[in-house]
C-alpha positions, 0 to 999 in steps of 0.5 A: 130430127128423127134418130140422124135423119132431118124431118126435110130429109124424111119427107123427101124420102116419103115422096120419092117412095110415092111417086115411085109407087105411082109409076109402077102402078101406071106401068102395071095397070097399062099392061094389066099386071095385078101381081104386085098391087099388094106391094104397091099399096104398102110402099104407098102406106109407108110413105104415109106412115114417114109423113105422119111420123114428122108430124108427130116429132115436130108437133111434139118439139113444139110441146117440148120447146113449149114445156120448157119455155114455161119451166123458165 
């Protein structure tokens, strides 16, 4: 869990903001609009911050639970 927010919760978030980053992409390149690609490539480098963030948390839950189990 990260602050209140669950790691499957985060993931759900970081998928939703990559498909909506896909559809505006293909709405812009059919009509040829290159006005909000920079806005686009940070919405899509957000959600791949999100899904690094859990990676993170959870392999450090594992070292958590890990360090303590080996303290008993």
């Amino acid at each position: 869990m990260i602050e209140n927010i669950t790691y499957d919760e985060m993931l759900k978030i970081s998928e939703e903001l990559q498909q909506a980053a896909s559809s505006l992409n293909s709405i812009l390149e059919s009509n040829n609009i290159d006005d909000l690609q920079d806005f686009i490539s940070t919405v899509e480098g957000y959600s791949k911050y999100l899904n690094t963030t859990v990676e993170l948390y959870k392999a450090a839950d594992i070292a958590l639970t890990d360090l303590i189990n080996s303290k008993k």
